[in-house]
Kinemage of the C-alpha trace (Angstrom):
@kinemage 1
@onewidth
@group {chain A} dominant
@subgroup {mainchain}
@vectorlist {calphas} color= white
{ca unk a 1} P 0.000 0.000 0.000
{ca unk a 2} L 1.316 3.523 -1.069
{ca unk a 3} L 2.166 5.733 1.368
{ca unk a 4} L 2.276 9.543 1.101
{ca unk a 5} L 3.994 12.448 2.751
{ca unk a 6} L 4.122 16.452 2.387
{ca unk a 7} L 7.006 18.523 2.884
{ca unk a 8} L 6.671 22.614 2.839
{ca unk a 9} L 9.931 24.942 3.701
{ca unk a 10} L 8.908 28.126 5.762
{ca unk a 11} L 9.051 30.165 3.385
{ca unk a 12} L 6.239 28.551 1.485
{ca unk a 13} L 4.186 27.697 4.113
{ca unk a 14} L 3.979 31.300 5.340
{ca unk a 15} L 3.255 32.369 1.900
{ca unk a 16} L 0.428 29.904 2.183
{ca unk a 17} L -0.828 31.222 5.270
{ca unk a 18} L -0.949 34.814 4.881
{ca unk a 19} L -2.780 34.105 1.427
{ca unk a 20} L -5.679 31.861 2.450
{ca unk a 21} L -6.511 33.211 5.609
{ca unk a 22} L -6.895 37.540 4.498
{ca unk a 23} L -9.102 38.054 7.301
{ca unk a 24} L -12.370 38.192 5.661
{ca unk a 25} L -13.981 35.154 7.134
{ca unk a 26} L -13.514 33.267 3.364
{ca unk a 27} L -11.942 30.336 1.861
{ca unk a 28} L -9.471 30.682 -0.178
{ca unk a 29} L -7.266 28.900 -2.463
{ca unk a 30} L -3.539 28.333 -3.854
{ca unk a 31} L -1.831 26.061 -5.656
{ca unk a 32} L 2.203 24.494 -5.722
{ca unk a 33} L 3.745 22.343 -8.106
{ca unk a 34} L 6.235 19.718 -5.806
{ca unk a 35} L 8.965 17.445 -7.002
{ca unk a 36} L 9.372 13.845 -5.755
{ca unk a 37} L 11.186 11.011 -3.975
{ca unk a 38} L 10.230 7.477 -3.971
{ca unk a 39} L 11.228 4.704 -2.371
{ca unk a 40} L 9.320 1.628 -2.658
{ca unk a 41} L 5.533 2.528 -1.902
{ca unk a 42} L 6.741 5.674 -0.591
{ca unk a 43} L 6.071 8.781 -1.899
{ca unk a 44} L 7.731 12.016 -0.962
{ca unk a 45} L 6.358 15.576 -2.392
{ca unk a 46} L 8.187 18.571 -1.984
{ca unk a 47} L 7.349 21.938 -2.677
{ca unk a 48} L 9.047 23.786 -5.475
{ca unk a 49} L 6.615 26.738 -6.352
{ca unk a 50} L 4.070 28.338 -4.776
{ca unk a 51} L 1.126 30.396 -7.028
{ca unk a 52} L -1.637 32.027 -5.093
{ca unk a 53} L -4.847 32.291 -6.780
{ca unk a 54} L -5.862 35.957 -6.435
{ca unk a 55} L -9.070 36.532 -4.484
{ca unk a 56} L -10.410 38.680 -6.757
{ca unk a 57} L -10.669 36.113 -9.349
{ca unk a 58} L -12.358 33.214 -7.365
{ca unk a 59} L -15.781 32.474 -8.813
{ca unk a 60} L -17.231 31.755 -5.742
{ca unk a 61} L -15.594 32.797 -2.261
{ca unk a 62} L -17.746 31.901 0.893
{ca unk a 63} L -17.057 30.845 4.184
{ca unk a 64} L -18.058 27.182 3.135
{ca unk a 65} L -16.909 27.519 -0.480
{ca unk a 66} L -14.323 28.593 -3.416
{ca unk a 67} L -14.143 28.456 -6.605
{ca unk a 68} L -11.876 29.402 -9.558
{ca unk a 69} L -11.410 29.643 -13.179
{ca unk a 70} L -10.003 25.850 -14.680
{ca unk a 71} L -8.475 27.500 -17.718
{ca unk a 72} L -6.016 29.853 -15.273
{ca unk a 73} L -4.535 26.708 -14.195
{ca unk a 74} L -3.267 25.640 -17.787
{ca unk a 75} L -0.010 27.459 -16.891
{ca unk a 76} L 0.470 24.708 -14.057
{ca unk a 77} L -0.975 21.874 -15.921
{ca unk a 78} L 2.199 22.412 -18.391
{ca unk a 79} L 5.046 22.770 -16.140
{ca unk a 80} L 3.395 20.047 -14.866
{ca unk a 81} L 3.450 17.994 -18.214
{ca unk a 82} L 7.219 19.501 -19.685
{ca unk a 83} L 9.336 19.205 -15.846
{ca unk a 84} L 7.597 16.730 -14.403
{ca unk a 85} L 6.409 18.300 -11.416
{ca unk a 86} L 3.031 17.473 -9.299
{ca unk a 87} L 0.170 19.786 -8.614
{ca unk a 88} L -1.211 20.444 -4.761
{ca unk a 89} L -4.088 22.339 -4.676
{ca unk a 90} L -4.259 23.956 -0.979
{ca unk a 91} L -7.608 25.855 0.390
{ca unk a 92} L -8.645 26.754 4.141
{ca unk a 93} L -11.558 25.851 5.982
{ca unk a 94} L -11.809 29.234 7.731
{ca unk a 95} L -14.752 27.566 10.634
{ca unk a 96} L -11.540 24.964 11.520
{ca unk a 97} L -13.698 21.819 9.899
{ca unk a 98} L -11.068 19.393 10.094
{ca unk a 99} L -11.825 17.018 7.047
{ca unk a 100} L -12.636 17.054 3.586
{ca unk a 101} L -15.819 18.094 2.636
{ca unk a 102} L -18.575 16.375 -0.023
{ca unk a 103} L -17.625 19.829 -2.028
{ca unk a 104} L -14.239 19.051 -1.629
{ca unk a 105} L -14.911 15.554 -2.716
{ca unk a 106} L -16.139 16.481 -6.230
{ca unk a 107} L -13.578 19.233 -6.695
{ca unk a 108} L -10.784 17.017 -6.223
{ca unk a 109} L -12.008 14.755 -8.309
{ca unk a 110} L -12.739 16.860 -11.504
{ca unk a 111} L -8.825 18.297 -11.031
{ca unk a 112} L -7.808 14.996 -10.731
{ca unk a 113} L -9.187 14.201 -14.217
{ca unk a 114} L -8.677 17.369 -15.778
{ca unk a 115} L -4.991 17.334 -14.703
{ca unk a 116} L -4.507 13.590 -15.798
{ca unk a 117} L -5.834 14.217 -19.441
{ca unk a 118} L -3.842 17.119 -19.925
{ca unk a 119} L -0.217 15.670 -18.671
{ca unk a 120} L -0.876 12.291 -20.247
{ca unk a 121} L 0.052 10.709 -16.704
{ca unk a 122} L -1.765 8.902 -14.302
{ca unk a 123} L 0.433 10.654 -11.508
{ca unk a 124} L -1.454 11.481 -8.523
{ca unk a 125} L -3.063 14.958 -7.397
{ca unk a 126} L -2.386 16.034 -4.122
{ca unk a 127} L -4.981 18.161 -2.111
{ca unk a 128} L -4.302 20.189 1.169
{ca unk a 129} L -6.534 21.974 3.753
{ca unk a 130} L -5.115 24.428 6.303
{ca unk a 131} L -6.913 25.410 8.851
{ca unk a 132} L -6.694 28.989 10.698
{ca unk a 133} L -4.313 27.634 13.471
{ca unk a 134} L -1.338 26.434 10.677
{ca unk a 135} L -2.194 23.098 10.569
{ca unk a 136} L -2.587 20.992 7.648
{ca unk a 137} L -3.718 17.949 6.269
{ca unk a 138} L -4.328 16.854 2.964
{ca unk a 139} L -4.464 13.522 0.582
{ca unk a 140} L -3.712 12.294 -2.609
{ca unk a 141} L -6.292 11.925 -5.591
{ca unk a 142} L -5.117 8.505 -7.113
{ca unk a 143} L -6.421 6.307 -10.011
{ca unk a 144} L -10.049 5.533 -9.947
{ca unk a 145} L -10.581 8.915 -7.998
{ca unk a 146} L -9.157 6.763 -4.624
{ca unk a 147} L -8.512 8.740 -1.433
{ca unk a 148} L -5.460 8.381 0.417
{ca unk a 149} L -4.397 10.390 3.825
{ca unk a 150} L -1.294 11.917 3.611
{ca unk a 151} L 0.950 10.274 6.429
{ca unk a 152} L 1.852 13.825 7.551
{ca unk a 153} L 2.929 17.158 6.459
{ca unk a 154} L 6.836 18.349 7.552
{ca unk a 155} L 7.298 21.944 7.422
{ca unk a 156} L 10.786 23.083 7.423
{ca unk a 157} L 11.125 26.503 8.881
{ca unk a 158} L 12.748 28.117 11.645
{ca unk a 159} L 10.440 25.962 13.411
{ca unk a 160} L 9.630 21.886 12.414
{ca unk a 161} L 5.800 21.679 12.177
{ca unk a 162} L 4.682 18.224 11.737
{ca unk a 163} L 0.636 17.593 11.236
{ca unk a 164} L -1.090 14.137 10.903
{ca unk a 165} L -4.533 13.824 9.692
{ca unk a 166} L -7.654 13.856 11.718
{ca unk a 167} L -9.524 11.291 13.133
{ca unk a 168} L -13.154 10.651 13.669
{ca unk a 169} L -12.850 12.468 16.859
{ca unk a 170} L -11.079 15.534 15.615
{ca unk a 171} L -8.155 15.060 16.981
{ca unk a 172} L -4.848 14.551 15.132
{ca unk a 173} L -3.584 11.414 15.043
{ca unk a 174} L -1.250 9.857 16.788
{ca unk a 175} L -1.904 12.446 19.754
{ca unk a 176} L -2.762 12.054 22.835
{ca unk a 177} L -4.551 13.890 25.514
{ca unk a 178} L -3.472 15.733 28.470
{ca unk a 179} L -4.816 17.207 31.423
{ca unk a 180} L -1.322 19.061 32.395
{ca unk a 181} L -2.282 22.740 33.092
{ca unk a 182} L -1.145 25.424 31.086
{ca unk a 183} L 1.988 26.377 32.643
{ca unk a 184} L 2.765 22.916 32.091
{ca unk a 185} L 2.562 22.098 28.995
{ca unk a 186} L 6.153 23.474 27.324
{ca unk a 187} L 7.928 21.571 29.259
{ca unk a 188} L 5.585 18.259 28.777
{ca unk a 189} L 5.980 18.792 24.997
{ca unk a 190} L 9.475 19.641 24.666
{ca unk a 191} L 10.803 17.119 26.921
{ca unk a 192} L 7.277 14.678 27.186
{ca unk a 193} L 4.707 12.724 25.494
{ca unk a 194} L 4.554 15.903 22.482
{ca unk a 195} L 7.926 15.266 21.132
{ca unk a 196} L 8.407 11.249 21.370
{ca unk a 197} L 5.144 11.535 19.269
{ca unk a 198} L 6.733 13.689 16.552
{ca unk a 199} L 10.417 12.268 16.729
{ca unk a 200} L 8.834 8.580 16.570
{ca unk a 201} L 7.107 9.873 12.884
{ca unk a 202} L 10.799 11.265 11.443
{ca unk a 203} L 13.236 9.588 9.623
{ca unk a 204} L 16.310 11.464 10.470
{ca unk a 205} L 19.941 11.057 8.978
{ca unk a 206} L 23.573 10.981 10.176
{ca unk a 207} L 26.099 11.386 7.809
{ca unk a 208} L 29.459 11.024 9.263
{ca unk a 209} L 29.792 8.509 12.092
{ca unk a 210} L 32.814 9.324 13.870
{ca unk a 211} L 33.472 11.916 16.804
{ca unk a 212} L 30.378 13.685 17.086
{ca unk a 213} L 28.638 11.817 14.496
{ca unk a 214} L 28.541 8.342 16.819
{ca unk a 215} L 27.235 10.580 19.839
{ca unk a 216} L 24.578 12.252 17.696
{ca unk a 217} L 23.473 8.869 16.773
{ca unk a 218} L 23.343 7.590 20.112
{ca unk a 219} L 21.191 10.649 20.778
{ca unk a 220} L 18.718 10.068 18.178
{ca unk a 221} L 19.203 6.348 19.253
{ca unk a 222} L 17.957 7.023 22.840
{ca unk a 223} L 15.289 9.734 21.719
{ca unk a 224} L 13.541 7.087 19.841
{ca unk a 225} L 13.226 8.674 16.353
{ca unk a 226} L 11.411 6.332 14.266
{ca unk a 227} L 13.875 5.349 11.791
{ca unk a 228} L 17.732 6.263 11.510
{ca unk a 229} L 20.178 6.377 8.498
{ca unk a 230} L 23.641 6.274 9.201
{ca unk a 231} L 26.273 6.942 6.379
{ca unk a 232} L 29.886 6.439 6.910
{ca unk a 233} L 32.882 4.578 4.298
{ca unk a 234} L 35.004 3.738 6.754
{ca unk a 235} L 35.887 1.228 9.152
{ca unk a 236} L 37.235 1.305 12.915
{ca unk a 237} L 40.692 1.925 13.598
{ca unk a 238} L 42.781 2.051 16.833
{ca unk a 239} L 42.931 5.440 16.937
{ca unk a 240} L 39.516 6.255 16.619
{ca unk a 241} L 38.783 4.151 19.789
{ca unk a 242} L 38.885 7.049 21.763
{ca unk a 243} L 36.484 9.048 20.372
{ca unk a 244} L 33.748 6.715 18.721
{ca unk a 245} L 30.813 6.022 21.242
{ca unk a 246} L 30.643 1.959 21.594
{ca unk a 247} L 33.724 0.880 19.638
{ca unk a 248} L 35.663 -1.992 20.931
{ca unk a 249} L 39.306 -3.067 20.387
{ca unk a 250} L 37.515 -6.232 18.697
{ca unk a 251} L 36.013 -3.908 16.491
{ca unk a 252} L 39.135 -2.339 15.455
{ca unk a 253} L 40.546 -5.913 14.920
{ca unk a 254} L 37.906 -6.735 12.853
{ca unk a 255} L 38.082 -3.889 10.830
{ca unk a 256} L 34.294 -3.274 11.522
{ca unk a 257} L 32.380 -0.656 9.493
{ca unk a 258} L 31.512 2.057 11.570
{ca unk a 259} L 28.143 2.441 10.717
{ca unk a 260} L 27.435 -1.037 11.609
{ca unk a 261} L 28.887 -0.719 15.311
{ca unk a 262} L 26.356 1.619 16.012
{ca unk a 263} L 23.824 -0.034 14.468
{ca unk a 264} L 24.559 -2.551 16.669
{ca unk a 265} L 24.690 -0.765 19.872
{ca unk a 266} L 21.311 1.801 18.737
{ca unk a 267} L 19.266 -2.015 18.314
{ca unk a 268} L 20.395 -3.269 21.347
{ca unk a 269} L 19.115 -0.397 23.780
{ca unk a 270} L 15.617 -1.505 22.657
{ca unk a 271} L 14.283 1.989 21.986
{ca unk a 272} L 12.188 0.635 18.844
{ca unk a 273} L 14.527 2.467 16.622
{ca unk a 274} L 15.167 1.230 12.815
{ca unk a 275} L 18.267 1.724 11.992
{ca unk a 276} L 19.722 1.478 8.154
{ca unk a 277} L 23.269 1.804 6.981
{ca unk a 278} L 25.029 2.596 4.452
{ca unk a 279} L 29.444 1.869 4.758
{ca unk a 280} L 30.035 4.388 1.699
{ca unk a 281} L 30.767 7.834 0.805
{ca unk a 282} L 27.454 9.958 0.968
{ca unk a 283} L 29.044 11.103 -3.138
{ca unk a 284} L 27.973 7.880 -4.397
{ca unk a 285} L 24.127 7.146 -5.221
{ca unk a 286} L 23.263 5.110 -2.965
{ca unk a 287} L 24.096 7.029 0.204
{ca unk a 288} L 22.263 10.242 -1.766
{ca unk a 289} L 19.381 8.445 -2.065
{ca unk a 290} L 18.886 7.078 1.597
{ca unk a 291} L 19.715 10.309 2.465
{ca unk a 292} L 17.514 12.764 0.519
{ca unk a 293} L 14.371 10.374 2.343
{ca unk a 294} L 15.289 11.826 5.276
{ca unk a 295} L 13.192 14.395 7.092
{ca unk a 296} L 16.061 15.799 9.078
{ca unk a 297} L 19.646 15.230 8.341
{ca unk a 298} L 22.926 15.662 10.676
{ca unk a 299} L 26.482 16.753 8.911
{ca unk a 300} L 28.921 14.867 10.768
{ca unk a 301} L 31.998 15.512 8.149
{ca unk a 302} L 35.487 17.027 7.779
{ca unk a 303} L 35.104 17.536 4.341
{ca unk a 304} L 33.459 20.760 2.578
{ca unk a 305} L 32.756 19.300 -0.008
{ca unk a 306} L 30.726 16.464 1.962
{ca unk a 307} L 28.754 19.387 3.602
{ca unk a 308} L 28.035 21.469 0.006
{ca unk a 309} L 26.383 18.096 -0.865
{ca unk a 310} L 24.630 17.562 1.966
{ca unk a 311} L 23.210 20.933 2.009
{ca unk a 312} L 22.424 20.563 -1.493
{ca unk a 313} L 20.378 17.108 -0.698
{ca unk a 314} L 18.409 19.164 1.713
{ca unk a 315} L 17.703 21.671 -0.383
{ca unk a 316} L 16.204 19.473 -3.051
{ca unk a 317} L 13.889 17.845 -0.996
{ca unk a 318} L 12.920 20.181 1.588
{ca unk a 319} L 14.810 18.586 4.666
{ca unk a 320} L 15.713 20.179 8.223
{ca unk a 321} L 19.940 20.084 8.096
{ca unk a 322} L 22.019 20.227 11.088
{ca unk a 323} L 25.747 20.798 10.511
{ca unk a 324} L 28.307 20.801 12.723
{ca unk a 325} L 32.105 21.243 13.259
{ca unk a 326} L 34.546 21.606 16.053
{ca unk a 327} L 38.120 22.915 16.036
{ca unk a 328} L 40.919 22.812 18.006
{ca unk a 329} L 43.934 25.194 17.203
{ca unk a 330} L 47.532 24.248 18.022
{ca unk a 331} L 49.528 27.149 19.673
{ca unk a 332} L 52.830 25.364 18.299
{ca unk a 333} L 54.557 24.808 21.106
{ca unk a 334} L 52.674 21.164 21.649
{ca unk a 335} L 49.777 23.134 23.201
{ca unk a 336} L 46.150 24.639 22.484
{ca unk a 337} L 45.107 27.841 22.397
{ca unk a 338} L 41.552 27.513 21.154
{ca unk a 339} L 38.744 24.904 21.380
{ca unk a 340} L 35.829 26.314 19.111
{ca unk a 341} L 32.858 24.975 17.391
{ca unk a 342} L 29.639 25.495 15.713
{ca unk a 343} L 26.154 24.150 14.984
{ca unk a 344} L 24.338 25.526 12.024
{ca unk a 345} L 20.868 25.214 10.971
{ca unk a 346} L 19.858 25.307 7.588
{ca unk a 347} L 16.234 25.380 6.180
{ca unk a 348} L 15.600 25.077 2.815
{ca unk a 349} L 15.486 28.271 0.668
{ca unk a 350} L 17.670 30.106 3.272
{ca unk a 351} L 21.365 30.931 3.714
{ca unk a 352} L 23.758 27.517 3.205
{ca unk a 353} L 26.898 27.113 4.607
{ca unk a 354} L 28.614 28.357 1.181
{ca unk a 355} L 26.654 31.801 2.004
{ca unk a 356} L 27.390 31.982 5.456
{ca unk a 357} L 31.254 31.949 4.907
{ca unk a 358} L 31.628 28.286 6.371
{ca unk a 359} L 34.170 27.956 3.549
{ca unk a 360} L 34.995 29.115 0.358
{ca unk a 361} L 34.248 28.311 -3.558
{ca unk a 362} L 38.075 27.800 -3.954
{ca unk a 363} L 37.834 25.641 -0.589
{ca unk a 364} L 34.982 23.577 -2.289
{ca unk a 365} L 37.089 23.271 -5.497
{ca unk a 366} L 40.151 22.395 -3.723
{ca unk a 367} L 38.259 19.570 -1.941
{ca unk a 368} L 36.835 18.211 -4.958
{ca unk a 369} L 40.251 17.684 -6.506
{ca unk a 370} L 41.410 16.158 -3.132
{ca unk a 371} L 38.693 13.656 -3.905
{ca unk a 372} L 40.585 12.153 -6.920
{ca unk a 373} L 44.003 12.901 -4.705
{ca unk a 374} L 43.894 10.207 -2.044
{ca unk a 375} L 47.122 11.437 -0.366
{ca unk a 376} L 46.149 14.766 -0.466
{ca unk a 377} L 42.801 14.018 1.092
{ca unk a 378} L 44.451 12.021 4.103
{ca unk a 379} L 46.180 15.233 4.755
{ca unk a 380} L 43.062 17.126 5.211
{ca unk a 381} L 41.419 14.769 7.167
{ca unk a 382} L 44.647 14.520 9.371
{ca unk a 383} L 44.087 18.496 10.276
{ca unk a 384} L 40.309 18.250 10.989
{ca unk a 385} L 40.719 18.003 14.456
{ca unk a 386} L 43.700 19.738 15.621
{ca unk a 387} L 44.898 22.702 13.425
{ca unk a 388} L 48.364 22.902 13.233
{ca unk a 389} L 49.839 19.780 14.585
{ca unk a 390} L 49.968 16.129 13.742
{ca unk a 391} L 47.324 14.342 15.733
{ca unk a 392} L 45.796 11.007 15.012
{ca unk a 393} L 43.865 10.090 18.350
{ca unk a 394} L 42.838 13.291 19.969
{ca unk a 395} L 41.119 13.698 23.315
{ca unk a 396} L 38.431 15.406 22.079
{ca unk a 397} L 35.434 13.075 23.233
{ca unk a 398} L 34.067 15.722 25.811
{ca unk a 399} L 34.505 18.433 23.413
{ca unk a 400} L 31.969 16.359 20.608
{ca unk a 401} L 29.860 15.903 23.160
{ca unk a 402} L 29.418 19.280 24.000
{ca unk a 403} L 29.070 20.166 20.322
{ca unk a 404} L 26.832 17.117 19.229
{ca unk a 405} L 24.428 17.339 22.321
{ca unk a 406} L 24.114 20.621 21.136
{ca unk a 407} L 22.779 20.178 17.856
{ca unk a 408} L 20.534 17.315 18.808
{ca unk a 409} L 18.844 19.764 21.800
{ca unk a 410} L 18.522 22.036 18.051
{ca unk a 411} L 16.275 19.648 16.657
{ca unk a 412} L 14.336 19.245 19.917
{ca unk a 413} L 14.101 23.391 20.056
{ca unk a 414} L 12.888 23.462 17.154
{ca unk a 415} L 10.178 20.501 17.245
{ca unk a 416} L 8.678 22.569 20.480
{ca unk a 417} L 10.155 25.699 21.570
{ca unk a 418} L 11.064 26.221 25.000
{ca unk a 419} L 14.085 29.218 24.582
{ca unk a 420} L 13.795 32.769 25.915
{ca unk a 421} L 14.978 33.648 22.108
{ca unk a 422} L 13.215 33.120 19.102
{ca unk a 423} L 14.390 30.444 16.852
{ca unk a 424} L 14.593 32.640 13.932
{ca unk a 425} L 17.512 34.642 16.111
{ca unk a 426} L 19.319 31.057 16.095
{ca unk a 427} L 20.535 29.641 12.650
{ca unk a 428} L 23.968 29.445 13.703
{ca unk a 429} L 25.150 29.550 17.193
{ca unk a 430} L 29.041 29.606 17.875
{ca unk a 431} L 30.723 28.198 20.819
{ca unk a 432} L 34.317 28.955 22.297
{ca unk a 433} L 34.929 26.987 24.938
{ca unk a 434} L 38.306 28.343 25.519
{ca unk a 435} L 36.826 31.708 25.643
{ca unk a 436} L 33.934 30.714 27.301
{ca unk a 437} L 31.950 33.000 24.813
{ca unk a 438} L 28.794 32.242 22.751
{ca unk a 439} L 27.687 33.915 19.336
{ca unk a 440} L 24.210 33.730 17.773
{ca unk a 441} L 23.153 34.620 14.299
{ca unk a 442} L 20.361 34.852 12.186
{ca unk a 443} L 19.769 33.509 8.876
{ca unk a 444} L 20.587 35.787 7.105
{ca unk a 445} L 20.287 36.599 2.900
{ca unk a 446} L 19.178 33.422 1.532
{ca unk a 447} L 21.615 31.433 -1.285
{ca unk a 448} L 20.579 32.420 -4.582
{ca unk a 449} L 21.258 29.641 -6.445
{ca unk a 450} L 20.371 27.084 -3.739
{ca unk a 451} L 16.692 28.935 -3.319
{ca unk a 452} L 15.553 28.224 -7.368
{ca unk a 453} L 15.941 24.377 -6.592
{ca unk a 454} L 13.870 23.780 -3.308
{ca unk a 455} L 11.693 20.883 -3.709
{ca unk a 456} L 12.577 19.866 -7.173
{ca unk a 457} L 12.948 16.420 -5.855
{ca unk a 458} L 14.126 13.693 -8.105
{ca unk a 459} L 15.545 15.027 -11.266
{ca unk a 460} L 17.644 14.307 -13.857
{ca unk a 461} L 20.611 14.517 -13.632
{ca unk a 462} L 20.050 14.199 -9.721
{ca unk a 463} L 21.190 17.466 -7.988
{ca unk a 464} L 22.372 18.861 -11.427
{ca unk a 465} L 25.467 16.945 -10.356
{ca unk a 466} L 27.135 15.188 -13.639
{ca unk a 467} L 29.219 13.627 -10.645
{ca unk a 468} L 26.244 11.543 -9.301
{ca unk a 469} L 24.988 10.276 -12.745
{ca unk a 470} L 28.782 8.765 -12.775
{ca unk a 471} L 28.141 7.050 -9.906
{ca unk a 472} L 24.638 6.282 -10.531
{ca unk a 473} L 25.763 4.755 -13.910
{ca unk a 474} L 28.503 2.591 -11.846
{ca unk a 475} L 25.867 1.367 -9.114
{ca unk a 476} L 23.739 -0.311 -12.646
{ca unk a 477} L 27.223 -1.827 -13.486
């Protein structure tokens, strides 16, 4: 049985909001054309474009009603037909009725049709309410004019929204009730029942499964996210025995694959967690597609040009990223005169780590040509940790946690708020621990060139990366 989900970035969503609920007591309508992942029978849509359907030219607009003009939708229906892209029609229910409506039944059904025999396609039509508190729900139109809930809709913004259908009862689903007071119920949410009901829904990524990567896993692990993707080429090695969460000296014997040591260790806590891995570079396609499923991703890498792709992943198909990175600087005289690190969040359609100065376009080209330069790469990696000195087993496991913990209690901010600060105020927040100072920023100007591919999904070639169809071509080998 097919299975359906929704993801919107902020940007869109607010864009949504402001549009169908003007204040006037109305419904009111909007449409988006969203790329997509699949996976088996899952289906992923992602929202690329957003086109509000002006008031002024809805046939009908009542509180219990709209209607509109077919013929304006024949832009739609073609970018539809010539990029292969999906129509979602979106309209309020402004009295907060929280299912489809007969009305709604027979609308969806003559789109369905319409947009079927113009495309050529039987490709499904996706439908969305939102109601006046944010939340939405919506379904897919399939063959035969069959109904099918949306699993739930992920909206990636400065804060993770993530709403389930109704049931009979009107309540979402999966929910359950509380009779916590008020003044009780941020901290039930953020740290309760609210977010082990959201975090059991996600399938969230870690890509990098070293030093802070293992921690963050074990995080997630003990959280009890629903299902977790670990990505990581390489195996255990002495030296990394003092840094990777639940690695043995047998492991390091063995040569054991990173990825599957914590798989391992995640299964055995008996949290309920699904764990999948992947013991290869997240360049090869594969890893990219595993990945871009993901709802939230972690960047656990040394490499910048590891963390362009990730963020480009993300980007594509509308998923909540979490990078970070931790330095140490070497005062040369065998000591350290700086422990510093970093989590960023990025959201889809905003600043990337390119914009914000994380590193440069020459740093990105220089690490692509370390990619076909193995010696050169093992230099690199060998200076990840401790700038400006020769260290292969650092004593850095307190500092990753610090660092990793961090971004994980991100994700959980983010799910339910609970900060004196907005979370807008916090893309990026900057930690010196050797000068016991903190730095938070803002998103800032959003990536130009990242912002025209949001939700395009699955294309062709994937990411506009001739580099993945390579590997994608070697994979069919």
């Amino acid at each position: 049985m097919k299975t359906y989900k929704l993801r919107i970035n902020g940007r869109h969503y607010a864009q949504l909001r402001e549009h169908l609920f003007p204040g006037d007591g109305n419904e009111a309508i909007a449409f988006a054309l969203c790329g997509r992942y699949q996976q088996g029978e899952e289906e992923i849509y992602s929202v690329h474009h957003v086109e509000l359907y002006p008031h002024e030219k809805c046939l009908i607009r009542r509180p219990d009603r709209v209607m509109w003009s077919p013929p304006d939708l024949v832009p739609l229906f073609e970018r539809c037909r010539h990029e292969r892209l999906f129509l979602l029609k979106v309209h309020c229910h402004p009295g907060h009725w929280p299912w489809f409506s007969e009305v709604d039944d027979e609308s969806d059904w003559q789109l369905a049709e319409t947009l079927t025999g113009w495309t050529g396609r039987q490709e499904p039509l996706l439908s969305a309410i939102m109601l006046a508190d944010g939340h939405v729900f919506g379904r897919a139109v399939g063959e035969g004019g069959q109904f099918t809930d949306i699993d739930y809709t992920l909206v990636v913004g400065d804060d993770l929204y993530l709403f389930r259908p109704f049931d009979a009862s009107g309540r979402p689903r999966g929910t359950e009730s509380s009779a916590d007071p008020e003044v009780q119920l941020r901290t039930r949410q953020a740290f309760g029942e609210g977010t082990t009901n959201i975090l059991r829904k996600l399938r969230v990524g870690v890509v990098g499964c070293s030093g802070t990567g293992s921690i963050t896993a074990e995080l997630l692990g003990r959280l009890g996210v629903g299902q977790l993707v670990l990505v990581d080429p390489d195996k255990v090695e002495l030296k990394n025995l003092n840094r990777i969460l639940n690695s043995t000296l047998q492991d390091a014997d063995e040569k054991r694959p990173k990825v599957r040591v914590l798989k391992a260790a995640i299964e055995a806590m008996g949290t309920g967690v699904e764990v999948e891995v992947l013991d290869e570079d997240l360049h090869s396609f594969k890893a990219y597609h595993a990945i871009a499923g993901c709802d939230v991703v972690f960047g656990c890498m040394d490499s910048v040009d590891g963390r362009y792709l990730l963020n480009r992943i993300a980007t594509f198909f509308v998923s909540a990223y979490f990078d970070m990175g931790v330095r140490l600087n070497a005062d040369g005289a065998g000591g350290i005169d700086g422990v510093d690190g970093r989590v960023d969040y990025l959201q889809p359609g905003g600043s990337s780590l390119l914009s914000r100065g994380r590193f440069t376009p020459k740093q990105l080209a220089d690490a692509g040509l370390a990619r076909t330069d193995p010696q050169e790469y093992e230099r690199q990696l060998k200076e990840g940790y401790v700038k400006g000195a020769q260290v292969d087993s650092p004593a850095v496991i307190s500092i990753n946690m610090f660092y990793a913990s961090q971004a994980v209690n991100e994700l959980l901010a983010r799910l339910h708020p609970f900060r004196s600060y907005s979370n807008a105020r916090l893309a990026s927040i900057e930690f010196s621990i050797s000068g016991v100072l903190l730095i938070k920023s803002s998103d800032g100007e959003p990536d130009k060139e990242l912002s025209s591919l949001v939700g395009l999904g699955e294309i062709f070639p994937p990411l506009r990366s001739p580099r993945l169809i390579v590997l994608q071509e070697q994979a069919a080998q």
